[in-house]
C-alpha positions as CSV (number, residue, x, y, z in Angstrom):
1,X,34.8,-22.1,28.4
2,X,30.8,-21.9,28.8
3,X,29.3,-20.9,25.2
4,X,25.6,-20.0,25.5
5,X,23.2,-20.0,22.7
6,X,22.8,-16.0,23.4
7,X,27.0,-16.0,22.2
8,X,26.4,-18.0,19.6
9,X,23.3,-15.5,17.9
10,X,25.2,-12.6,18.7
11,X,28.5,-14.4,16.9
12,X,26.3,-14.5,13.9
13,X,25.1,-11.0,14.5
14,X,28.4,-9.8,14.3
15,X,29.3,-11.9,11.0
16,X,26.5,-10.3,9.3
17,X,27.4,-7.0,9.8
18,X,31.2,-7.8,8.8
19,X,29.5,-9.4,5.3
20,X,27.7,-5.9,5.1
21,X,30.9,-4.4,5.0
22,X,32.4,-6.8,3.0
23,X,29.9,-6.5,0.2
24,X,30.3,-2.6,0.5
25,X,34.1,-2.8,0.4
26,X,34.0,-5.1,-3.3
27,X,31.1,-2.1,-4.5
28,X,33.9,0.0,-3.7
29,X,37.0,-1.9,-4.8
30,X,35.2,-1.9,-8.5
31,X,33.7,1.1,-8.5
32,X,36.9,3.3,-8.4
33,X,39.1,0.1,-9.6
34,X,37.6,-0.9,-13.1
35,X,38.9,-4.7,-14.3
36,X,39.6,-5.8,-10.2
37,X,43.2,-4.7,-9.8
38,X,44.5,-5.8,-6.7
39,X,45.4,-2.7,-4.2
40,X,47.0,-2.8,-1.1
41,X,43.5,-3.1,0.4
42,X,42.8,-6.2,-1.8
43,X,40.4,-6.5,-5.0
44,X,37.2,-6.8,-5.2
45,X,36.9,-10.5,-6.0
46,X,38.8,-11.1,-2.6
47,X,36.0,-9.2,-0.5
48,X,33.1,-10.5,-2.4
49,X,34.6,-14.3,-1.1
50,X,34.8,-12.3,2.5
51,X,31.9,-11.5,2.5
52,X,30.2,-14.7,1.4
53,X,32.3,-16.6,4.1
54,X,30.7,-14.6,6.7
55,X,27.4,-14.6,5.3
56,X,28.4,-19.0,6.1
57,X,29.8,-18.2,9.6
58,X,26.8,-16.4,10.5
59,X,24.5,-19.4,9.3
60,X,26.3,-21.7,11.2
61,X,26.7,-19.6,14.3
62,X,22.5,-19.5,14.4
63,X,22.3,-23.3,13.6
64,X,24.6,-24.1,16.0
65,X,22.6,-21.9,18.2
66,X,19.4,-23.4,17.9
67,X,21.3,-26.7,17.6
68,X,22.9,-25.7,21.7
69,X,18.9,-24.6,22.6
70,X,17.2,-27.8,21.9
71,X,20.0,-30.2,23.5
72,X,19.8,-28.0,26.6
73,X,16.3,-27.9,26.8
74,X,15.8,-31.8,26.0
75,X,13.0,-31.2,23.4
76,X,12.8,-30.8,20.0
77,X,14.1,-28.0,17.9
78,X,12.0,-24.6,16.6
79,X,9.0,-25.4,19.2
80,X,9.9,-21.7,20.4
81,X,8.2,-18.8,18.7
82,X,11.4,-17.1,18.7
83,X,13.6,-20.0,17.2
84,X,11.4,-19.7,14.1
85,X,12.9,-16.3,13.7
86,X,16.2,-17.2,14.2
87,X,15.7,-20.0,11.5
88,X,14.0,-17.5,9.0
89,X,17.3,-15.2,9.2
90,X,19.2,-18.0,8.3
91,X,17.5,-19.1,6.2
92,X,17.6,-15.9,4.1
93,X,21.4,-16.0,4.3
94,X,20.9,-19.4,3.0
95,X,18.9,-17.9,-0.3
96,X,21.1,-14.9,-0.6
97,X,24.3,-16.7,-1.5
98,X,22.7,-19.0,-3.5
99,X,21.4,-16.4,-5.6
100,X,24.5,-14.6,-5.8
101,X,25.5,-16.1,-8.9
102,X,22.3,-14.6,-10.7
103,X,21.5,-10.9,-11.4
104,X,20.8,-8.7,-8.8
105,X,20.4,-5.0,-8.5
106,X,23.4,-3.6,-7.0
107,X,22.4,-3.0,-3.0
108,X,20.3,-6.2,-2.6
109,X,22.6,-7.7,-0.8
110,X,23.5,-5.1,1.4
111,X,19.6,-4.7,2.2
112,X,19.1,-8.4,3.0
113,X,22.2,-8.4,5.1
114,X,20.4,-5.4,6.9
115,X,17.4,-7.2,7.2
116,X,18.9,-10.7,8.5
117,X,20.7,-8.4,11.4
118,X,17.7,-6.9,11.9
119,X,15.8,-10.1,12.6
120,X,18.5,-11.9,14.6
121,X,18.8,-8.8,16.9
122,X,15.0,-8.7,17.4
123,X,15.1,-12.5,18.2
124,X,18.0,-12.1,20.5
125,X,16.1,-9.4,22.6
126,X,13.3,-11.8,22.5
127,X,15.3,-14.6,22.9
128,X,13.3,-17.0,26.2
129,X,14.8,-18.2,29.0
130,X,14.7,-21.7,30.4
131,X,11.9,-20.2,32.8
132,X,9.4,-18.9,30.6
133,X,9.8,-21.5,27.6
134,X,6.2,-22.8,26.5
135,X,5.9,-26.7,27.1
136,X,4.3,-28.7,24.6
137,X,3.3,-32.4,24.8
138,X,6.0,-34.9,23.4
139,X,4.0,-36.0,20.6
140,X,3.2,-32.4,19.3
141,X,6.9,-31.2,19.1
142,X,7.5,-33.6,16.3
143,X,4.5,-31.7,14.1
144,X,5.2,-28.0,15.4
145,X,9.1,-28.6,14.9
146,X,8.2,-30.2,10.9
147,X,5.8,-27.2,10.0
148,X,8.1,-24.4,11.6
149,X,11.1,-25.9,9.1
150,X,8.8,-25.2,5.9
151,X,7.4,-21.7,7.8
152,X,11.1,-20.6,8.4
153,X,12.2,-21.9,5.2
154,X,9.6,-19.8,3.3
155,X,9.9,-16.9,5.6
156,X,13.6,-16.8,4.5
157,X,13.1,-16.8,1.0
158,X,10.0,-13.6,1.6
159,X,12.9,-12.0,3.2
160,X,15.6,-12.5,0.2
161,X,13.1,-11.7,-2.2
162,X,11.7,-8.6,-0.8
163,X,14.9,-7.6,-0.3
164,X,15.8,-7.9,-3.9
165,X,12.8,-6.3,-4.9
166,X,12.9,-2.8,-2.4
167,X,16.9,-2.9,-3.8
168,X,15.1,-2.6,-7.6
169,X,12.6,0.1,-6.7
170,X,15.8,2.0,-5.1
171,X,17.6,2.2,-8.3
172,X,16.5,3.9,-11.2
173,X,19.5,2.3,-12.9
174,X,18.3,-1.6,-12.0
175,X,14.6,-0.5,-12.6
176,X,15.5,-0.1,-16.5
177,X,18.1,-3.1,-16.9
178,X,16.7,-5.7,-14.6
179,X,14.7,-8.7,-15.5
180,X,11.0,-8.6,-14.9
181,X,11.1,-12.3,-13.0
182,X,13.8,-11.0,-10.7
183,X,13.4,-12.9,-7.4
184,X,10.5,-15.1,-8.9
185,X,12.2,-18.4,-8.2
186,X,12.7,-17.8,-4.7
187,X,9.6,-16.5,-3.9
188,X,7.9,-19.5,-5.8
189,X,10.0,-21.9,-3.7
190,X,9.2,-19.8,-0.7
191,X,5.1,-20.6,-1.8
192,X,6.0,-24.2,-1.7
193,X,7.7,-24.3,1.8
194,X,4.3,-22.5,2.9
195,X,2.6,-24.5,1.6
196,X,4.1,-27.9,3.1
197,X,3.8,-25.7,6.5
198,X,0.1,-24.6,6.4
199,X,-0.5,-28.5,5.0
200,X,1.4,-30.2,8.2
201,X,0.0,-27.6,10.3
202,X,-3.4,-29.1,9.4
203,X,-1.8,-32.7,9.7
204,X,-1.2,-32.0,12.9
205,X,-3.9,-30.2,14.5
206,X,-6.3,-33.0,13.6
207,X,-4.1,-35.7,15.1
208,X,-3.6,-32.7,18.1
209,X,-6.9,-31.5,18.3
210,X,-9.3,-33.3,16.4
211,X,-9.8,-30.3,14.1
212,X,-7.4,-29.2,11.0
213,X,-8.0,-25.9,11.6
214,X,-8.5,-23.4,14.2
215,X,-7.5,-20.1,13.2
216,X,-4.8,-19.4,16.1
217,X,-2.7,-16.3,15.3
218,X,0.0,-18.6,13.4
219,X,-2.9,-20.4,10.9
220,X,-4.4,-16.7,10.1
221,X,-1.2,-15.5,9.3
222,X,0.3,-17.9,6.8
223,X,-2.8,-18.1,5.0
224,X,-2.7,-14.5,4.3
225,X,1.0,-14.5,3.6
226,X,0.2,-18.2,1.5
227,X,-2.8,-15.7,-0.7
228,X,-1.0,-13.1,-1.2
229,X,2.1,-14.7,-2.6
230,X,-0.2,-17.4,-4.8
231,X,-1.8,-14.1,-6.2
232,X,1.3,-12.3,-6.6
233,X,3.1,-15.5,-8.5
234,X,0.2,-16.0,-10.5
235,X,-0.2,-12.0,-11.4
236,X,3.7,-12.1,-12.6
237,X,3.5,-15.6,-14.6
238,X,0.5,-14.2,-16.3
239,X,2.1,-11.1,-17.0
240,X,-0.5,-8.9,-15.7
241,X,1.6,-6.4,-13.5
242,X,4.1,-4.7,-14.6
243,X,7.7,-5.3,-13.0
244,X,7.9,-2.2,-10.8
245,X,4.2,-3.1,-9.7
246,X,5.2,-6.8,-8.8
247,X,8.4,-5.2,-7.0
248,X,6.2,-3.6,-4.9
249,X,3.8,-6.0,-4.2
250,X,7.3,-8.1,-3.1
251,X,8.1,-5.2,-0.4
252,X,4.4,-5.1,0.9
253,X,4.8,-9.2,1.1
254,X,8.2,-8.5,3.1
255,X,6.6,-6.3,5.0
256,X,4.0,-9.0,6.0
257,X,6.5,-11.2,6.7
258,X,8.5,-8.8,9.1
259,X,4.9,-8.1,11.1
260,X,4.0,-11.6,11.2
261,X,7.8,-12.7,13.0
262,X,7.9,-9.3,14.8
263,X,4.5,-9.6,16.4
264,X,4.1,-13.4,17.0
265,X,7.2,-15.4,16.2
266,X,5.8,-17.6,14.2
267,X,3.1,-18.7,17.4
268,X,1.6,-21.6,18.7
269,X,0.6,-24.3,15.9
């Protein structure tokens, strides 16, 4: 049997969604269940592992993916626009269950499941084929492929974060019990993966073009992401915005994020 790249994406597609409704059938399971009594229809313990299990299967369905796109196309891997987004997705997987063992408003991970499908079914659409695949010299791949890691990488942990944050703003509940450095860590290890990219990406273009920078579509974009979330990390160790203000600064920096992928796919470094 002949397993395409395409199958593999939409496998992961599919494994998101079923965490979706995993996560939604553990909100459930203790919602009318107090204490996790186990029902015909299981507890809610039993879905929450579900759910991250599929949240797993759908990482390794994209990486093995990607993984299927480079050996096939003999070069090295995220030198595609598009591959970048596929990385970033899951990626963001990646950063939701690792945060799942600290507090998060209730529908956060429901909205980054939402948001991961969202981005794997816009790269799928978008997804190349072998004929209209941008070369690149040999001895650029190894650059692009290095600062794409770091760029998907960050761009994961925007996504969890922001996620986290619009999940905040949509409860009243969360709003009052949360803590006011809720998705702080990822967002701060997103800056550094930025930063590594934007600091290869300058690397390279002076080996590549005699010239660290020339303001391509990529460059302009994750300096302005790289600003704003310096500016917004430094505003919320400082303490100058409030919570609810730095959760929304979080959804405008998803939103940036979502553009930035939707519009260019990372680009051309």
């Amino acid at each position: 049997m002949h397993i395409s790249e395409t199958f593999l994406f939409a496998t992961g597609a599919a494994c998101v969604i079923g965490g979706a409704l995993a996560y939604m059938m553990s909100v459930m399971r203790r919602s009318v269940l107090p204490g996790d009594q186990p029902t015909a229809l299981g507890t809610a313990g039993s879905w929450r592992n579900i759910e991250q299990a599929l949240g797993l299967a759908s990482f390794l369905c994209t990486a093995a993916g990607l993984v299927l796109a480079t050996v096939q196309g003999n070069r090295w891997p995220l030198t595609v626009p598009t591959e970048v987004v596929f990385a970033s997705a899951g990626f963001a997987l990646l950063w939701q269950i690792q945060q799942r063992q600290r507090y998060q408003p209730r529908w956060a991970p429901l909205l980054c499941y939402l948001l991961v499908f969202g981005l794997l079914l816009w790269a799928i659409v978008r997804w190349p084929t072998a004929e209209n695949v941008s070369r690149i010299e040999e001895w650029q791949q190894a650059w692009t492929a290095t600062a794409h890691l770091a760029l998907a990488v960050a761009c994961g942990a925007f996504v969890q974060a922001g996620g986290v944050a619009l999940a905040s703003l949509l409860s009243e509940r969360d709003n009052q019990a949360s803590s006011p450095q809720i998705g702080s860590n990822v967002a701060l290890w997103g800056l550094a993966a930025l930063t590594t990219s934007l600091g290869v990406t300058s690397v390279g273009g002076l080996h590549t073009r005699g010239m660290p920078w020339s303001w391509t579509s990529s460059e302009s974009w994750q300096l302005l992401l790289w600003l704003f979330y310096a500016v917004l990390w430094c505003a919320q160790r400082l303490l100058v915005l409030r919570r609810r203000q730095v959760c929304i600064l979080a959804v405008a920096g998803l939103l940036l994020v979502l553009i930035m992928l939707g519009t260019t796919g990372a680009g051309p470094t």
